[in-house]
Jmol script that loads the backbone (N, CA, C; Angstrom):
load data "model"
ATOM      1  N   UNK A   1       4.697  27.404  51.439  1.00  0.00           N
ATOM      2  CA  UNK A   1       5.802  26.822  50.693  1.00  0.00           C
ATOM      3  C   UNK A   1       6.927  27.846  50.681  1.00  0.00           C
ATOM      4  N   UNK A   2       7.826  27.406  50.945  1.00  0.00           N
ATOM      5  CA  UNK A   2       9.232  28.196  51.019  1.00  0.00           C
ATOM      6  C   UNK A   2       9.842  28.630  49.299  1.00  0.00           C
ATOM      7  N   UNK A   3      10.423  29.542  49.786  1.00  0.00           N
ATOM      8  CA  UNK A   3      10.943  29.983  48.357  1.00  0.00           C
ATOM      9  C   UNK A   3      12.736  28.999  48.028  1.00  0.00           C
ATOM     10  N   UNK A   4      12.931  28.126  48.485  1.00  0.00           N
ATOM     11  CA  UNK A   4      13.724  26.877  48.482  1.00  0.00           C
ATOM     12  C   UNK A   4      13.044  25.669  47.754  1.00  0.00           C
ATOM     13  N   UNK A   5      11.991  25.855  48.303  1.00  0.00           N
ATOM     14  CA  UNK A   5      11.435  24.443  48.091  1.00  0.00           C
ATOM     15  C   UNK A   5      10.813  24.915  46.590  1.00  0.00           C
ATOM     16  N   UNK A   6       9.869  26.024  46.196  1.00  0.00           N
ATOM     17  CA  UNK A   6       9.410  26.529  44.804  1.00  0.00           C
ATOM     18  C   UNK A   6      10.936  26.291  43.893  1.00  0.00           C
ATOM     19  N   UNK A   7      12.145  26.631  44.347  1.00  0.00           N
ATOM     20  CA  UNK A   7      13.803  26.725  43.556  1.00  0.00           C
ATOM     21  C   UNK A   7      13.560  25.471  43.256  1.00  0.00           C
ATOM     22  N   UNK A   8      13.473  24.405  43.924  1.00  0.00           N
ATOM     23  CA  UNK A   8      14.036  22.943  43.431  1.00  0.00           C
ATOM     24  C   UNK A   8      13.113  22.246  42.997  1.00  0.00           C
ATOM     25  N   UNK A   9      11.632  22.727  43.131  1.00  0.00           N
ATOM     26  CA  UNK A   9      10.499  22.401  42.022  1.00  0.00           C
ATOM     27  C   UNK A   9      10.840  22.532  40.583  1.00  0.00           C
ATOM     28  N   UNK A  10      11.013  23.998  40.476  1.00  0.00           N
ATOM     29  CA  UNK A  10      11.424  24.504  39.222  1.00  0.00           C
ATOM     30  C   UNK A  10      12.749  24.047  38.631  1.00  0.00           C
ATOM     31  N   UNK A  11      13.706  23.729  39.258  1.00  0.00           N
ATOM     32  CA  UNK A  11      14.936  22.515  38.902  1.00  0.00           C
ATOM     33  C   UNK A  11      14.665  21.435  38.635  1.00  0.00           C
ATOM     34  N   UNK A  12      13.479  20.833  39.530  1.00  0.00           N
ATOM     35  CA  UNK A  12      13.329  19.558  39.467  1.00  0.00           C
ATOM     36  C   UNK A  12      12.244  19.664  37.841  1.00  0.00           C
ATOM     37  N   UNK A  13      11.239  20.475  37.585  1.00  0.00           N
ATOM     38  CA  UNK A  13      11.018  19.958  36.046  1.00  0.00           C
ATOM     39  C   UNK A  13      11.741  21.101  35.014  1.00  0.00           C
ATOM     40  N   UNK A  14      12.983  21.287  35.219  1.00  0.00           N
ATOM     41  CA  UNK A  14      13.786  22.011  34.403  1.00  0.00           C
ATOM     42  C   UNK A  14      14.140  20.389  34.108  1.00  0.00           C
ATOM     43  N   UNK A  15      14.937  19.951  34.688  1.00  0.00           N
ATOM     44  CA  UNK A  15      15.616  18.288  34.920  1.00  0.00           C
ATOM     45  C   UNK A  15      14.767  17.565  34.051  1.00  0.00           C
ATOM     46  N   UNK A  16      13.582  17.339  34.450  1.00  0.00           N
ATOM     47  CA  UNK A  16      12.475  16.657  33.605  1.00  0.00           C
ATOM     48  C   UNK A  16      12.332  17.024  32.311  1.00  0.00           C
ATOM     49  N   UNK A  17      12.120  18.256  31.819  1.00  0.00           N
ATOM     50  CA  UNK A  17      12.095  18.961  30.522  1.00  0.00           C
ATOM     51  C   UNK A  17      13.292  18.514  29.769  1.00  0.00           C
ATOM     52  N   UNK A  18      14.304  18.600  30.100  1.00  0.00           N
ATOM     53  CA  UNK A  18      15.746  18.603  29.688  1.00  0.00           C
ATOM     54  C   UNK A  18      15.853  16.851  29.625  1.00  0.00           C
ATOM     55  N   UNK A  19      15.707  16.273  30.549  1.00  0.00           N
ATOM     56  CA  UNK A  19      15.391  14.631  30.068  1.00  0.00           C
ATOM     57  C   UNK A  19      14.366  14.013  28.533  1.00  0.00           C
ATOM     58  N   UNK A  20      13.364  14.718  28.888  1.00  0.00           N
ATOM     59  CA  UNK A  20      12.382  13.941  28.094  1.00  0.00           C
ATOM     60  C   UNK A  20      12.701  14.699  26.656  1.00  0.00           C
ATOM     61  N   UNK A  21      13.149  15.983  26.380  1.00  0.00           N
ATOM     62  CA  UNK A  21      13.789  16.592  25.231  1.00  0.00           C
ATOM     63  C   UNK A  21      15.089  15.531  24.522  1.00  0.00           C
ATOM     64  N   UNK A  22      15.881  15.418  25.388  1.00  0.00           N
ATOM     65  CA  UNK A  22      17.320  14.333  25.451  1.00  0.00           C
ATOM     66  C   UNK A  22      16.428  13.170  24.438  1.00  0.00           C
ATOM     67  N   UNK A  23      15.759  12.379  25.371  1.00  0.00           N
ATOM     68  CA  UNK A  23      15.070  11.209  24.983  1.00  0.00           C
ATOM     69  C   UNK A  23      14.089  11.322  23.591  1.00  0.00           C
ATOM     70  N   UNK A  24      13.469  12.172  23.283  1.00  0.00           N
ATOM     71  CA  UNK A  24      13.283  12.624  22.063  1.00  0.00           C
ATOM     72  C   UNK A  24      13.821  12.759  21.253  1.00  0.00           C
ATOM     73  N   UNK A  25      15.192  13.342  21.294  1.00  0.00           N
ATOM     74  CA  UNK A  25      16.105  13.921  19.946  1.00  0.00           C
ATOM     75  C   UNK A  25      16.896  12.375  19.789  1.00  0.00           C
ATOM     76  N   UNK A  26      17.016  11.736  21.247  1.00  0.00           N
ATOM     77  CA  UNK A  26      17.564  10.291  21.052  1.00  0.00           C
ATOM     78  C   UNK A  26      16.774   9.513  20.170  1.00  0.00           C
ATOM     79  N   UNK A  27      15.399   9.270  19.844  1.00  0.00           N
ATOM     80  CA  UNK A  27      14.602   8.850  19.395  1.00  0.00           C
ATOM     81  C   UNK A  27      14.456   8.538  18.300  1.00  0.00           C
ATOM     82  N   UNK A  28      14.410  10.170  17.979  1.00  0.00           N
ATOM     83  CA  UNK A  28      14.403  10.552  16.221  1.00  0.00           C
ATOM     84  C   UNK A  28      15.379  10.683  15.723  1.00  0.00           C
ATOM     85  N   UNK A  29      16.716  10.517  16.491  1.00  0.00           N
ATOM     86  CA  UNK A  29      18.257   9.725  15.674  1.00  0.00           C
ATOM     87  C   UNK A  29      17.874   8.639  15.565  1.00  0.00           C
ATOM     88  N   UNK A  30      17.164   7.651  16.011  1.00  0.00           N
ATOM     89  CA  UNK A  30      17.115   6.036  16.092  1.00  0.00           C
ATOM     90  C   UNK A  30      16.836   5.612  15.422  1.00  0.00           C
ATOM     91  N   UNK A  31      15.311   6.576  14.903  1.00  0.00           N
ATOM     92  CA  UNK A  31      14.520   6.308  13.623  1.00  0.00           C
ATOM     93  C   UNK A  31      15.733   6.553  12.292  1.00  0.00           C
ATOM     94  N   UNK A  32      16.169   7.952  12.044  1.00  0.00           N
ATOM     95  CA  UNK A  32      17.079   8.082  11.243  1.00  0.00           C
ATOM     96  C   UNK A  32      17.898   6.726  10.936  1.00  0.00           C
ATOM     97  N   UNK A  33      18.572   6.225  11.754  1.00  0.00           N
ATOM     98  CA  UNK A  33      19.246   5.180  11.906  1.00  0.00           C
ATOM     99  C   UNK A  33      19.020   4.269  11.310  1.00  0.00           C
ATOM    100  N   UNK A  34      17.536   3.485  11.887  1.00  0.00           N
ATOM    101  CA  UNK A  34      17.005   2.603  11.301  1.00  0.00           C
ATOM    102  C   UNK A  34      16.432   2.790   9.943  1.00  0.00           C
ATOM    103  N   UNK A  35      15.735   3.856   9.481  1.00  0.00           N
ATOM    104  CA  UNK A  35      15.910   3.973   8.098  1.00  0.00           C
ATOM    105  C   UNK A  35      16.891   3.796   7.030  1.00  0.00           C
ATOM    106  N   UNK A  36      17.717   4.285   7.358  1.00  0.00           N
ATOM    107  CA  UNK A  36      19.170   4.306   6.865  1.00  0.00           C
ATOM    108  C   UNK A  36      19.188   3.001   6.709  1.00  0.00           C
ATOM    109  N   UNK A  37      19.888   1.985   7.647  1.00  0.00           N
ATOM    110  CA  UNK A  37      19.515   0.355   7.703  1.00  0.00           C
ATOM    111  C   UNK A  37      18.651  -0.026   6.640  1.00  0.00           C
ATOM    112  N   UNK A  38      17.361   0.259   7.178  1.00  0.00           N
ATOM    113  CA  UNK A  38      16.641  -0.542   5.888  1.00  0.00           C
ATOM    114  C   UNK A  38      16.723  -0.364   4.633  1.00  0.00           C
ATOM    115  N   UNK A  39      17.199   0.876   4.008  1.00  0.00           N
ATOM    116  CA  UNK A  39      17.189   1.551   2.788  1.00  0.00           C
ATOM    117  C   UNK A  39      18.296   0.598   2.022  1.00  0.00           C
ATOM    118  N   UNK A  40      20.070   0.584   3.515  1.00  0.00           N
ATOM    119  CA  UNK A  40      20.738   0.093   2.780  1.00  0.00           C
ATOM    120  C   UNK A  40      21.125  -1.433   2.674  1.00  0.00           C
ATOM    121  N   UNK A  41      19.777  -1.998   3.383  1.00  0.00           N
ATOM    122  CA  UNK A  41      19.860  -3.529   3.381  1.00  0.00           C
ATOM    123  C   UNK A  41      19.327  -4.041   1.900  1.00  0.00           C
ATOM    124  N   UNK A  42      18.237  -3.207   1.560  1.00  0.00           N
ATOM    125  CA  UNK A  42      17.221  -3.416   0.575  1.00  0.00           C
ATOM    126  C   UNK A  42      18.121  -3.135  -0.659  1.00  0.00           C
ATOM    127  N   UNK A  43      18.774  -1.947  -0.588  1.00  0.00           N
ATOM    128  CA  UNK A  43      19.850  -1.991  -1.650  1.00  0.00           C
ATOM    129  C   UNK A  43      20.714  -2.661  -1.919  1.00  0.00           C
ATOM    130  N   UNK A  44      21.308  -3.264  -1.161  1.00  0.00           N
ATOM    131  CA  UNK A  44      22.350  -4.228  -0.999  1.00  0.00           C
ATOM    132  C   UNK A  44      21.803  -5.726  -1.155  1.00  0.00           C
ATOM    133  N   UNK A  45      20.109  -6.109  -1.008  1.00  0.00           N
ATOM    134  CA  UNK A  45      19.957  -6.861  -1.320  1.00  0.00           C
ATOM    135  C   UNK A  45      19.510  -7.104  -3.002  1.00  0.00           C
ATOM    136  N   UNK A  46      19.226  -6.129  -3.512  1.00  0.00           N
ATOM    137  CA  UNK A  46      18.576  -6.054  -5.001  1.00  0.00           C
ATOM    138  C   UNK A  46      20.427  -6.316  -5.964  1.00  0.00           C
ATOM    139  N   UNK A  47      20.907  -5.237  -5.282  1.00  0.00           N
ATOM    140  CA  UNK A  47      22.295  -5.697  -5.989  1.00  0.00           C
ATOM    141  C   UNK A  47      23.155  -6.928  -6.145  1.00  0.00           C
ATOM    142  N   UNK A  48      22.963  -7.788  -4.866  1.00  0.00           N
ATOM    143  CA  UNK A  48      23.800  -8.719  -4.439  1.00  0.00           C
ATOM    144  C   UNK A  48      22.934  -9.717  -5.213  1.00  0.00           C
ATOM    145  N   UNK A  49      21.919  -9.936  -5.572  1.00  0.00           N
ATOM    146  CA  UNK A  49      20.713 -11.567  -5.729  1.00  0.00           C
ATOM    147  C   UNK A  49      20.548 -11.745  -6.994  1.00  0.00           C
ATOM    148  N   UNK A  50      21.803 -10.956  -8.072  1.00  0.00           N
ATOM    149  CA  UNK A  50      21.907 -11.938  -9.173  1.00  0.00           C
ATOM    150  C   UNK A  50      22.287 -13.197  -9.151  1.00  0.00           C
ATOM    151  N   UNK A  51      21.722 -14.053  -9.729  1.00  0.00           N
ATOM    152  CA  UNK A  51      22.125 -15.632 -10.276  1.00  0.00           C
ATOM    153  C   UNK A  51      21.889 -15.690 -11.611  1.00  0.00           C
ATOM    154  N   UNK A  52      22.602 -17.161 -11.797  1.00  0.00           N
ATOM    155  CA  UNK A  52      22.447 -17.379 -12.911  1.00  0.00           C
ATOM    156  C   UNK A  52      21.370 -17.984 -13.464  1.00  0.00           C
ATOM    157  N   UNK A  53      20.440 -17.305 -14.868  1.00  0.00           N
ATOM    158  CA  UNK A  53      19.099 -17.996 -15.051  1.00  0.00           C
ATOM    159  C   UNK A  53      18.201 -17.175 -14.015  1.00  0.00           C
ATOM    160  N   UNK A  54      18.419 -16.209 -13.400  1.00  0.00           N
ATOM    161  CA  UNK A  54      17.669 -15.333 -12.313  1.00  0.00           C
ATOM    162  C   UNK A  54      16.257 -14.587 -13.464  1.00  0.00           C
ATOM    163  N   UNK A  55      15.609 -14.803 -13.934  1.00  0.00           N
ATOM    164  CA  UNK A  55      14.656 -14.196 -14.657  1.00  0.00           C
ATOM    165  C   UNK A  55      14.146 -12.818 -14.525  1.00  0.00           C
ATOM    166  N   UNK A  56      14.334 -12.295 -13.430  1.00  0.00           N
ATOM    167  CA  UNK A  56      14.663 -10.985 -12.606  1.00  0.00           C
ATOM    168  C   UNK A  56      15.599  -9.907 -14.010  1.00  0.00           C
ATOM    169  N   UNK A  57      16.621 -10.698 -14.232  1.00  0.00           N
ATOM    170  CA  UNK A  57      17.961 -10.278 -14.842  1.00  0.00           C
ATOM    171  C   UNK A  57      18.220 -10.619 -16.352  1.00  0.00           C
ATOM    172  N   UNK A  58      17.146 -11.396 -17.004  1.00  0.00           N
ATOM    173  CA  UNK A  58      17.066 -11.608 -18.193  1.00  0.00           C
ATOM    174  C   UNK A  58      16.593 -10.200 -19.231  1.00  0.00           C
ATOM    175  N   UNK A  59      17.682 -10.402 -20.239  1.00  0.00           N
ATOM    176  CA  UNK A  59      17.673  -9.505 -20.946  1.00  0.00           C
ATOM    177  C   UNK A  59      16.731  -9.970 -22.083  1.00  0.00           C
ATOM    178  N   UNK A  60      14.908  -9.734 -22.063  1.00  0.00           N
ATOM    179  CA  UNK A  60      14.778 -10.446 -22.898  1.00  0.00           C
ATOM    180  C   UNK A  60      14.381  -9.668 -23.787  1.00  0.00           C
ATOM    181  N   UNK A  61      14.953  -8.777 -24.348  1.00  0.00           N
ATOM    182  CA  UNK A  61      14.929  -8.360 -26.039  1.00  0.00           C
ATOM    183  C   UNK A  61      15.631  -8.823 -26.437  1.00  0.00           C
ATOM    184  N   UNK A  62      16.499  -9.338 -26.404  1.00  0.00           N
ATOM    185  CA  UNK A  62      17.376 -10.385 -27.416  1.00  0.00           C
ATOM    186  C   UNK A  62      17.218 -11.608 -27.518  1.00  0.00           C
ATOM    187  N   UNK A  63      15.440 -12.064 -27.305  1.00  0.00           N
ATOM    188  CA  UNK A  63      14.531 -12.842 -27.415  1.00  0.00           C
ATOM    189  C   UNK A  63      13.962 -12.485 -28.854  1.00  0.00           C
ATOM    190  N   UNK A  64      13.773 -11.382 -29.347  1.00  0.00           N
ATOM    191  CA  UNK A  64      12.694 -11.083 -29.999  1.00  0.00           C
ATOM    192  C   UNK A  64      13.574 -10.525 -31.565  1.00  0.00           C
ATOM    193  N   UNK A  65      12.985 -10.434 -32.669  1.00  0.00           N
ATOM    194  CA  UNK A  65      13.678 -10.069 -33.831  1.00  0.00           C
ATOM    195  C   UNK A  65      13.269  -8.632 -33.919  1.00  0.00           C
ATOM    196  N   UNK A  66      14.142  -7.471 -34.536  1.00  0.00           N
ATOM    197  CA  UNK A  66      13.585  -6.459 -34.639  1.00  0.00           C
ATOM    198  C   UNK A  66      13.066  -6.206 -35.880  1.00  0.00           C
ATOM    199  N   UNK A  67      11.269  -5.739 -35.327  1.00  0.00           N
ATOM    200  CA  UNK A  67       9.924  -5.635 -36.550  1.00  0.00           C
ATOM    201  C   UNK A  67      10.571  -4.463 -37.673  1.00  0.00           C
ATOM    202  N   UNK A  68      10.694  -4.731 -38.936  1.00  0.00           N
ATOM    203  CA  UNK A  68      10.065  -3.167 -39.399  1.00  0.00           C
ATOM    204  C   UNK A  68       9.007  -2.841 -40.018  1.00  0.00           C
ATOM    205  N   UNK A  69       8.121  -2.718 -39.280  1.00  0.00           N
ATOM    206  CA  UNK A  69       6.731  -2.201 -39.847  1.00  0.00           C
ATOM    207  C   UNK A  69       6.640  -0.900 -40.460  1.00  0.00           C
ATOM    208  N   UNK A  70       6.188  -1.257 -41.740  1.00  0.00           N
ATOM    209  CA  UNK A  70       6.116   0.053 -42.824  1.00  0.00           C
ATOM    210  C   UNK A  70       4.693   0.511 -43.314  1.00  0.00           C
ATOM    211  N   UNK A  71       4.120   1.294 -42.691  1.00  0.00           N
ATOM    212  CA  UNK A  71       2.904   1.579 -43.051  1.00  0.00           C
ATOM    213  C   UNK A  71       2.858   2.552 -44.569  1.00  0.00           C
ATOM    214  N   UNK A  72       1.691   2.340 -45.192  1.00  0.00           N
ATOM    215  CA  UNK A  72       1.819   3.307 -46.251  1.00  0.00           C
ATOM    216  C   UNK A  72       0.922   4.687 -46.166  1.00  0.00           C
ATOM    217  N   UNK A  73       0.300   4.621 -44.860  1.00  0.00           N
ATOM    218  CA  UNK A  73      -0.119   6.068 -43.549  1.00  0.00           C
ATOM    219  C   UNK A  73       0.061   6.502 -42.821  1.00  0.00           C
ATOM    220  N   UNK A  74      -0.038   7.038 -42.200  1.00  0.00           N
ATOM    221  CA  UNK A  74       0.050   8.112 -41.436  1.00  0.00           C
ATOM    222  C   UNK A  74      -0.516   7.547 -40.092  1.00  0.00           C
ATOM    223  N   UNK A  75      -0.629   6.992 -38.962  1.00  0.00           N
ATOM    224  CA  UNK A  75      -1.544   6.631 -38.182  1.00  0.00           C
ATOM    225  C   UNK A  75      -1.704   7.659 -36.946  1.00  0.00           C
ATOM    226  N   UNK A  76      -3.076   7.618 -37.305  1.00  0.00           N
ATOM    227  CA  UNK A  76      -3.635   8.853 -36.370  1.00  0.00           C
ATOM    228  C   UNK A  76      -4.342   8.209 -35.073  1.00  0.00           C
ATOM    229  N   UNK A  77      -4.304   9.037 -33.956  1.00  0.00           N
ATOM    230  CA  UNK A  77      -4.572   8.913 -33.064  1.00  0.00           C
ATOM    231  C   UNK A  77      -5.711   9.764 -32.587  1.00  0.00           C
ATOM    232  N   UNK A  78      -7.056   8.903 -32.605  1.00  0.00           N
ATOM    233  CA  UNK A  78      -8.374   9.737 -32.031  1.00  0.00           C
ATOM    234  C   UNK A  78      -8.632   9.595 -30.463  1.00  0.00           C
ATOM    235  N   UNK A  79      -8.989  10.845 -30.412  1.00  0.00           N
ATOM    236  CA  UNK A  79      -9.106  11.747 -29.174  1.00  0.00           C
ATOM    237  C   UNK A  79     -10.746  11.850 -29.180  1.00  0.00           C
ATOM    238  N   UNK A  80     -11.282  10.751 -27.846  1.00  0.00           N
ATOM    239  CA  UNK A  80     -13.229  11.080 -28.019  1.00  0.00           C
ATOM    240  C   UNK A  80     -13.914  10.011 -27.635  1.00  0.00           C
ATOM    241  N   UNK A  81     -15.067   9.703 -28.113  1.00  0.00           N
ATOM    242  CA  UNK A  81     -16.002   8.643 -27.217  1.00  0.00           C
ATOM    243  C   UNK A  81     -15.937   7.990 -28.473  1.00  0.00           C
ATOM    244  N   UNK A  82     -15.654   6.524 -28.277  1.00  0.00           N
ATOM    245  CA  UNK A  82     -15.712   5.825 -28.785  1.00  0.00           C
ATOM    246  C   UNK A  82     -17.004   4.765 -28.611  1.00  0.00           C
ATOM    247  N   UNK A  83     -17.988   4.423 -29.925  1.00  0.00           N
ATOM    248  CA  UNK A  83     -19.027   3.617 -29.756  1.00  0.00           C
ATOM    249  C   UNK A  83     -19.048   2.335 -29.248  1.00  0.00           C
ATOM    250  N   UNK A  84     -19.648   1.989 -28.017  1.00  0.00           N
ATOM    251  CA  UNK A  84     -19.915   0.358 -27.569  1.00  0.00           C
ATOM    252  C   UNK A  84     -20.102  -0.746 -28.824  1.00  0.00           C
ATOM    253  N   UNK A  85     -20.218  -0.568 -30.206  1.00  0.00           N
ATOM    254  CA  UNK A  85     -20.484  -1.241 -31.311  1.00  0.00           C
ATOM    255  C   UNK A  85     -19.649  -1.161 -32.296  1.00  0.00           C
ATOM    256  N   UNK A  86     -18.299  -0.402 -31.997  1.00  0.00           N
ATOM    257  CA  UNK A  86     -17.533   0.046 -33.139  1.00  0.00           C
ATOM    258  C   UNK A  86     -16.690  -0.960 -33.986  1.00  0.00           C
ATOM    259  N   UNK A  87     -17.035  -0.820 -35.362  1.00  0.00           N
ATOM    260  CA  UNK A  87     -16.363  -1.475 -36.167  1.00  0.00           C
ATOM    261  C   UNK A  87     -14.517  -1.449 -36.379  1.00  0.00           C
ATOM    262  N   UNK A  88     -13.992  -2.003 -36.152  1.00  0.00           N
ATOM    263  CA  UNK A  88     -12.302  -1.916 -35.872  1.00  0.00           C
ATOM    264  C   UNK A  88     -11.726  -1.956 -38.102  1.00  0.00           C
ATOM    265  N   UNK A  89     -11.495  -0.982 -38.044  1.00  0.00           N
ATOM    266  CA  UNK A  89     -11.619  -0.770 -39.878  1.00  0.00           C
ATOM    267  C   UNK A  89      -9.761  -0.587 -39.873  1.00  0.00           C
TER     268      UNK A  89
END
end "model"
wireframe off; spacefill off
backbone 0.3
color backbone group
């Protein structure tokens, strides 16, 4: 083998290296891309799909009256094994 022909081997997968690198970094912009897309379709769709009566969008505490529950204790919170038979006091 000639030392010409070894030169344009070594060009020829310099060429190759340098392609399939190209096509890679092309790639994983694409993905970027398309993420991007979906992120801002999905956003744009949650924002845009109010209607009216949309239940999604109902404010419903102003369904409900506000409680005031007035205990005349202290209510404590136990920390532990609680019995399969326990009386609720």
């Amino acid at each position: 083998i000639s030392s010409k022909s070894i030169l344009n081997l070594q060009m020829l997968s310099a060429a190759i290296v340098e392609h399939a690198a190209l096509g890679f970094a092309f790639a994983v912009l694409s993905l970027f891309v398309l993420a991007f897309a979906v992120i801002a379709v999905v956003l744009l769709t949650i924002s845009h799909s109010y209607a009216e009566g949309d239940p999604l969008m109902e404010d419903y505490n102003t369904l409900f009256s506000d409680a005031n529950v007035e205990t005349g204790e202290p209510i404590e919170t136990v920390v532990g094994y609680t019995p399969k038979h326990a009386d609720i006091v």
